[in-house]
C-alpha positions as CSV (number, residue, x, y, z in Angstrom):
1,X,-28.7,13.0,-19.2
2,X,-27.0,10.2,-20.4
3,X,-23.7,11.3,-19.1
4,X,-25.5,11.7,-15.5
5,X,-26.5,8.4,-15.5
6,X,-22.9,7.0,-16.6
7,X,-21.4,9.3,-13.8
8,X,-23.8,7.5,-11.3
9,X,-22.9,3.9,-12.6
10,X,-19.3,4.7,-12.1
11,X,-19.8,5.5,-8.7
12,X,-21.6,2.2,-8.1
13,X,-19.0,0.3,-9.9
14,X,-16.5,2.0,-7.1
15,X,-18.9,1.3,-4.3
16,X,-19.0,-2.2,-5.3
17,X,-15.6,-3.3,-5.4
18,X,-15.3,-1.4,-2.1
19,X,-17.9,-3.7,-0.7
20,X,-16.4,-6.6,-2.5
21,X,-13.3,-5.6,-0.7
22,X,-14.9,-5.2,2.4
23,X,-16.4,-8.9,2.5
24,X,-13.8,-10.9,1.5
25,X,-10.4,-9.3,2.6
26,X,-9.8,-9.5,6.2
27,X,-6.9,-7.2,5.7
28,X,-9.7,-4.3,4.1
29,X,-11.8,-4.9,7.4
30,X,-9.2,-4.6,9.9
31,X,-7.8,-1.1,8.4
32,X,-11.7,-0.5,8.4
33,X,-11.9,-0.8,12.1
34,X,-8.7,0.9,12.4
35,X,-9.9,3.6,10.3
36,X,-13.1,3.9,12.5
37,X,-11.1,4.0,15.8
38,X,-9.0,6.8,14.9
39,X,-11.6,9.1,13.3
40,X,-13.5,8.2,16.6
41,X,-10.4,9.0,18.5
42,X,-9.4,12.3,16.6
43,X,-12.6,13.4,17.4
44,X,-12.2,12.7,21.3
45,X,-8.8,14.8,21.5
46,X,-10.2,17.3,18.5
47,X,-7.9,17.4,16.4
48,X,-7.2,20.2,14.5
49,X,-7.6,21.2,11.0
50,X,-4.5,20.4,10.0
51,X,-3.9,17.4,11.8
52,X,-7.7,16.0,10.6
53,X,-6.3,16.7,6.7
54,X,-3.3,14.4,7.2
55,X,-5.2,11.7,8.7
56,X,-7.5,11.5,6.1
57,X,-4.9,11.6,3.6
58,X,-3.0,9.0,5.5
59,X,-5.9,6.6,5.9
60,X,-6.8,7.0,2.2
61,X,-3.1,6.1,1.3
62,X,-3.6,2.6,3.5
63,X,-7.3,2.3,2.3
64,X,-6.4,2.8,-1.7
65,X,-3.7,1.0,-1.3
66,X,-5.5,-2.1,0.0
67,X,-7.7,-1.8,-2.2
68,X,-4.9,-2.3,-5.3
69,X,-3.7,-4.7,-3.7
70,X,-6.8,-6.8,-3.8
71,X,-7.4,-5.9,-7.5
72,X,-3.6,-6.9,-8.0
73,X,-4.0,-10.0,-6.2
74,X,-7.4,-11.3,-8.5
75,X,-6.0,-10.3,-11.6
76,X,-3.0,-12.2,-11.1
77,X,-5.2,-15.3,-10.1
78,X,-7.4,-15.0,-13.4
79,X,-4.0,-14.7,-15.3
80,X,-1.9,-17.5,-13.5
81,X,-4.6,-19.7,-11.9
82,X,-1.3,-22.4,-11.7
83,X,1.6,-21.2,-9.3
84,X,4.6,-19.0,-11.4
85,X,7.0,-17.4,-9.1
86,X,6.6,-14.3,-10.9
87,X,3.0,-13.9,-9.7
88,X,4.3,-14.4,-6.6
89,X,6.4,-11.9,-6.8
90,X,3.6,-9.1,-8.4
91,X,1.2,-10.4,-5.0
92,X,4.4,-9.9,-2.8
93,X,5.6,-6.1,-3.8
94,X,1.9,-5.2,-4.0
95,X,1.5,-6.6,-0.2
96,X,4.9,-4.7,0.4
97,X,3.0,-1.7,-0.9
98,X,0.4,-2.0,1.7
99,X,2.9,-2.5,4.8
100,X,5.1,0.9,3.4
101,X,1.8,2.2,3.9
102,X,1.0,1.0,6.4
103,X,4.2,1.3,8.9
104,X,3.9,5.0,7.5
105,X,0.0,5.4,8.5
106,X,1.9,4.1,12.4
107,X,4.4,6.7,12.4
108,X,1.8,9.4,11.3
109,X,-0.6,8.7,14.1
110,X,2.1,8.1,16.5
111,X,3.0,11.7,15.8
112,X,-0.3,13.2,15.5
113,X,-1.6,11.5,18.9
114,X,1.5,10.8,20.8
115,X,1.3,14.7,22.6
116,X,-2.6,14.2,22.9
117,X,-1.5,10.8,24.9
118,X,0.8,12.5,27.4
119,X,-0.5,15.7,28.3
């Protein structure tokens, strides 16, 4: 039972830095909405099995990505409240993370919608 209840406390840990992430990073929201219109959109052109199973993987990529980046980005602050170019440096390459994802989440819906688009 106690194991249960340590399962279920995890899971509202995650939930809350989700949240957390949600309310203060603009970046989080606007894959959020982004995230919402394409769910919304694949299920307009129905998309098929396949093509739902590499959205959702895509969008998870973007949205777990985002979401390292924020944790990235706060731990840095608590380490090196004072500017360090290094620091920099660990907030820059974890951005770049998010825009490889990013740019790849693009290309992925470009090709999965594109011949939905033009028919």
């Amino acid at each position: 039972m106690i194991q249960i209840k340590r399962c279920l406390n995890s899971f509202g840990y995650a939930v809350n830095g989700i949240r957390q992430c949600f309310k203060s990073e603009n970046n989080f929201r606007v894959h959020t909405i982004a995230t919402v219109s394409v769910i919304l959109l694949g299920a307009w052109v129905k998309l098929s099995r396949w093509e739902w199973c590499v959205l959702l993987i895509t969008i998870s990529m973007v949205l777990a990505c985002e979401l390292f980046n924020t944790a990235l980005e706060k731990l840095t602050d608590l380490v090196s409240p004072n500017f360090d170019p290094r620091a920099g440096a660990v907030k820059d390459v974890a951005a770049g993370a998010v825009l490889v994802a990013s740019i790849a989440a693009a290309i992925i819906g470009s090709i999965i919608f594109l011949p939905y688009m033009c028919l």
